[in-house]
C-alpha positions in Angstrom: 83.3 109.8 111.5 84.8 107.9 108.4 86.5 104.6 109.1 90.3 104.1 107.4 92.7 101.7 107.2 96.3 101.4 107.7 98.3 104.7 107.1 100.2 104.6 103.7 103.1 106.0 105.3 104.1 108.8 106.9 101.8 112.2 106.3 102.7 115.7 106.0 99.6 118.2 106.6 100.2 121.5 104.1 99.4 124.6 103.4 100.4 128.5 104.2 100.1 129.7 107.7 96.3 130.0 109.1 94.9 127.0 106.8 94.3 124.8 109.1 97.6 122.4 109.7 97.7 121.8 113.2 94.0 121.5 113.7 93.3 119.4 110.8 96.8 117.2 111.6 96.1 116.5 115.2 92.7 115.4 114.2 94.0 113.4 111.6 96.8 111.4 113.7 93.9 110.7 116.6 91.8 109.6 113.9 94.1 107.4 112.3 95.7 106.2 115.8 99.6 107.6 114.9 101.5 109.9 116.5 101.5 114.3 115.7 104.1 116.7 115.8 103.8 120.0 114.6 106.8 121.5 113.2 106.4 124.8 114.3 107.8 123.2 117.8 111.2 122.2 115.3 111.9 125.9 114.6 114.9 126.7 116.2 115.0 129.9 118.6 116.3 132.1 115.6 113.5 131.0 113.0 111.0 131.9 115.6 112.6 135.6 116.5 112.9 135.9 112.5 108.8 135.3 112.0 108.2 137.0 114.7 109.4 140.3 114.0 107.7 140.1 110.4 110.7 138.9 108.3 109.9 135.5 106.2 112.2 133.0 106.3 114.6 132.1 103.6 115.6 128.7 102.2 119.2 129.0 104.6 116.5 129.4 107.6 114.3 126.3 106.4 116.7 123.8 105.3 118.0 122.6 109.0 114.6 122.9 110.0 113.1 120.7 107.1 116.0 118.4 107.6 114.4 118.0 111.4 111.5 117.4 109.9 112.3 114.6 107.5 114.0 113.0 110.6 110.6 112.9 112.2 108.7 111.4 108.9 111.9 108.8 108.5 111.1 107.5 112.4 107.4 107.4 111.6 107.7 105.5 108.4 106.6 101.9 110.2 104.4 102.9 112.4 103.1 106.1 111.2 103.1 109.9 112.3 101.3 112.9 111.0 103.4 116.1 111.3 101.7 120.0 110.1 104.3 121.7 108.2 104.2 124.3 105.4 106.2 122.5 102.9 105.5 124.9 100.8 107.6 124.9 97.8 108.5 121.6 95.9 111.7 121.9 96.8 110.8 121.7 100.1 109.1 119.0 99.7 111.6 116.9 97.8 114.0 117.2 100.6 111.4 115.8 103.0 111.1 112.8 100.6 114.3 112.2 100.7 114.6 111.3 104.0 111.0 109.9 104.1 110.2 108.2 100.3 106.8 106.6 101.4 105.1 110.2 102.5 102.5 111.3 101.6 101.1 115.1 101.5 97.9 116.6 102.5 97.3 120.0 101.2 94.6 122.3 103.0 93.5 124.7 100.2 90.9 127.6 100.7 90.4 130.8 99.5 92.2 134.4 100.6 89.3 135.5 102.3 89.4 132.4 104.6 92.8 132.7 105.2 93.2 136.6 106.0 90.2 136.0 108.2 91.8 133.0 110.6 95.0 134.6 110.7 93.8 137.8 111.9 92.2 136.0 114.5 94.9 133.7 115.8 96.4 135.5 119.3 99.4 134.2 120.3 101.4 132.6 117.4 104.3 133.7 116.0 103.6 134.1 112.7 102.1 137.6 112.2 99.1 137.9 109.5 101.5 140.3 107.3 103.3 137.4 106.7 100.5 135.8 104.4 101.0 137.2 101.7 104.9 136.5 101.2 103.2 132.6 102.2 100.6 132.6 99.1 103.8 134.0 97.0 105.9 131.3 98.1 103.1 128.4 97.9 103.8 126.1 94.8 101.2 123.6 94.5 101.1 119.9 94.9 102.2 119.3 90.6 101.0 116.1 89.2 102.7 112.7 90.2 103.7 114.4 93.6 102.5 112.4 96.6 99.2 113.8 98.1 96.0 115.2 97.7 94.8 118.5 97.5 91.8 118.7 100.4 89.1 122.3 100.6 89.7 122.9 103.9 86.9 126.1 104.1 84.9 123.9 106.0 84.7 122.6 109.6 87.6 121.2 111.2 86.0 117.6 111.3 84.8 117.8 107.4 88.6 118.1 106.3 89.9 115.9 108.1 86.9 113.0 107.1 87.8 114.1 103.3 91.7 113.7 104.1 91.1 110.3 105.9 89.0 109.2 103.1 91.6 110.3 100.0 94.7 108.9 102.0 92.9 105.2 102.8 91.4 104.9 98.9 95.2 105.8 97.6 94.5 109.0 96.3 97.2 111.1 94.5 97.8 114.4 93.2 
C-alpha cells in the first residue's frame, strides 16, 4: 500500500458506467482518510426510473444532479472528499469546477472488452449494460490542462487505486 500525503483538494473518480468508480473511490477516500459519496445515491427518483428503463440521460436530467454534486466537492474542499461520478463530458466537468475550483479528476480508463464484461456482470444496478455504449459515445476525455489524471484501471481494484494515490500526491495532471 503506497503512502500519500495531503489530498490536493477535492477528487472526482471518472469514467463510464462499469469502470470501476465506486470501487476504486471508496478505496481511494479510506486510503487517503477523507470522506466518499457516490453520486449515483444524488440521482433523483426520476433519473433513476429514466436509466433504468434503458433511456440515457440527457444534459436537462444531469444538470441538477451535477449541481448536487459540485455542492458535495465545494463542502469537501478543506477537508477533503472523494465522490464516483461519470463526469463524463467536459462540460460536465466545468460545471463541477465551478462550484469546486481546487478538484481534481481521476479517470479509470480500460478497454471495451473490460467494460462489456463488468457490466454484464453487475446484478442489481440501475444502469443496464445496453446503456454502455450511448456512455463510450458520450465520454470526452480528460483534454490537456484539465485537472486529473488518466489512471488503466484493467487491473485489480487495489493496483488503481495505488497508481491514483501515487499521481494525485506527486501533482500529476492531465
Amino acid at each position: 500500500m503506497t503512502a500519500v500525503g495531503r489530498l490536493p483538494g477535492p477528487v472526482v473518480v471518472m469514467g463510464v458506467s462499469a469502470s470501476g468508480k465506486s470501487t476504486v473511490g471508496r478505496l481511494l477516500a479510506e486510503r487517503l482518510g477523507v470522506s466518499f459519496v457516490d453520486a449515483d445515491d444524488l440521482h433523483p427518483p426520476a433519473n433513476v426510473a429514466k436509466m433504468r428503463s434503458g433511456v440515457p440521460l440527457d444534459d436537462a436530467d444531469r444538470e441538477p444532479w451535477l449541481d448536487r454534486v459540485g455542492a458535495i466537492l465545494a463542502d469537501g474542499t478543506e477537508d477533503g472528499v472523494v465522490v464516483a461520478c461519470s463526469a463524463l463530458r467536459r462540460a460536465y466537468r466545468a460545471r463541477l469546477l465551478a462550484s469546486a475550483p481546487a478538484t481534481r479528476f481521476v479517470h479509470l480508463d480500460l478497454s471495451e472488452a473490460e467494460l462489456a464484461r463488468r457490466a454484464g456482470g453487475r446484478v442489481g444496478h440501475f444502469m443496464p449494460a445496453a446503456l454502455l455504449e450511448s456512455q463510450l459515445a458520450t465520454l470526452e476525455r480528460l483534454a490537456p490542462g484539465e485537472p486529473g489524471i488518466v489512471v488503466d484501471a484493467d487491473g485489480p481494484a487495489e493496483r488503481v487505486v495505488d497508481s491514483a494515490a501515487e499521481s494525485l500526491s506527486a501533482g500529476s495532471s492531465s
